[in-house]
N, C-alpha and C positions, 0 to 999 in steps of 0.2 A: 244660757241665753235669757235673757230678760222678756218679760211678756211685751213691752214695745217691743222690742228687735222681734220678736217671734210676730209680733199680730204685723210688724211691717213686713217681714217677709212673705207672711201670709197673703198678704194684702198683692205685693208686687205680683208674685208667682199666681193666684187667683187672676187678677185683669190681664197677664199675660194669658190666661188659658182662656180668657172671654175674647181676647181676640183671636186665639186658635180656632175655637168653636165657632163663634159669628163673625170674624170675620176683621180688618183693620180698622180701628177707631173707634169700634163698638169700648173698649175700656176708658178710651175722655172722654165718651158721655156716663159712664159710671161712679167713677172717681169721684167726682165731687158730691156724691151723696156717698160715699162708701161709710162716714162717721154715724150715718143713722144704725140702728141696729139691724133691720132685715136686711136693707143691701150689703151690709158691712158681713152679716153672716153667710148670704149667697155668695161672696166674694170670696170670703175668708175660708167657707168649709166647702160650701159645694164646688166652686169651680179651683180651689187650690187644693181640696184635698179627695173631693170625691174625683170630678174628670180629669184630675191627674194621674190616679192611680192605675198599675198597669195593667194587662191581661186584656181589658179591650181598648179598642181603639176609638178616636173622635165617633166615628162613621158607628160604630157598633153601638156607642151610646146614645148617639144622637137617634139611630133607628127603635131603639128601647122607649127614647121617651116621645116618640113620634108616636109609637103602640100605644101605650099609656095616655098620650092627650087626648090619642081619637077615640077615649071612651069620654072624654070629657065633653066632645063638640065642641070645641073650640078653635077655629080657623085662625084667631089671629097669633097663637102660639107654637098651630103646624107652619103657619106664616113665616115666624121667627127661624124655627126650625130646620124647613126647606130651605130658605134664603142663605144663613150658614153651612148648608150641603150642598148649595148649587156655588156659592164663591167658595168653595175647597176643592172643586171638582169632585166632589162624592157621587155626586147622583147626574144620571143626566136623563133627557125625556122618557126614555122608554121602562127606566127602573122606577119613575114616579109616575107612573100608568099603574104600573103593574104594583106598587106599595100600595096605592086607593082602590084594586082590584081586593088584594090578597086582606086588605085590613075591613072590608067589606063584609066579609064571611065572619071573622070575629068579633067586629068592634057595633056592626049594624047598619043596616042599610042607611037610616038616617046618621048619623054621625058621621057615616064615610062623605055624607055631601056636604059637613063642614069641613073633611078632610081634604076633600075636591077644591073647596073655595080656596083654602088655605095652599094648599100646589098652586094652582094659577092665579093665586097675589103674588105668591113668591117667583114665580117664574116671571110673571111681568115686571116685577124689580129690576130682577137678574137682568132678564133683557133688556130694559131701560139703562141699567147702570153699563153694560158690556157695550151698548151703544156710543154713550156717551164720549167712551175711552178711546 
């Protein structure tokens, strides 16, 4: 296979697994930057070749880097995160209580309140978008 055909298949099977993860439509707003180099490698390695690979599941990876963000403080990528767990059905109110509880003890009290912020951005999406429909 030629490195086009291999980087386009890449390419397909990658934004197909961005909307697995986040959700419908999240990959036509990616696509048209996919030719820059960092998006083109998010696309290309992480989501067609890392959250493809099997043994865990969407939900099991998504909960890894949900752990992993809330050392960062950063709400608006627990944000992301949530919002593709809440349109997959993964998570529902009581399991995202209890993830800002449990990540609390490890990750720190302050960081868990951007983890806090980041569940109730997501959740008021959810809810606004389920409304709508």
């Amino acid at each position: 296979m030629s490195d086009a055909n291999n980087n386009d298949e890449l390419l397909s099977l990658g934004l197909a697994m961005m909307d697995e993860v986040y959700g419908p439509g999240v990959s036509e707003m990616t696509a048209p930057v996919a030719d820059y180099p960092f998006p083109g490698e998010t696309i290309r390695h992480l989501f067609a070749q890392i959250w493809n690979r099997p043994h865990l599941s969407v939900r099991d990876r998504r909960l890894l880097v949900v752990g992993v963000t809330a050392m960062l403080g950063r709400p608006e990528l627990i944000e992301t995160q949530v919002l593709g767990g809440l349109r997959n059905g993964e998570f529902d109110d009581a399991q995202l209580e209890e993830m800002a509880l449990q990540l609390a003890f490890y990750s720190g009290w302050g960081n868990t309140t951007a983890v806090w912020r980041g569940i109730q951005a997501a959740k008021k999406i959810f809810a606004d978008e389920t409304a709508e429909k």
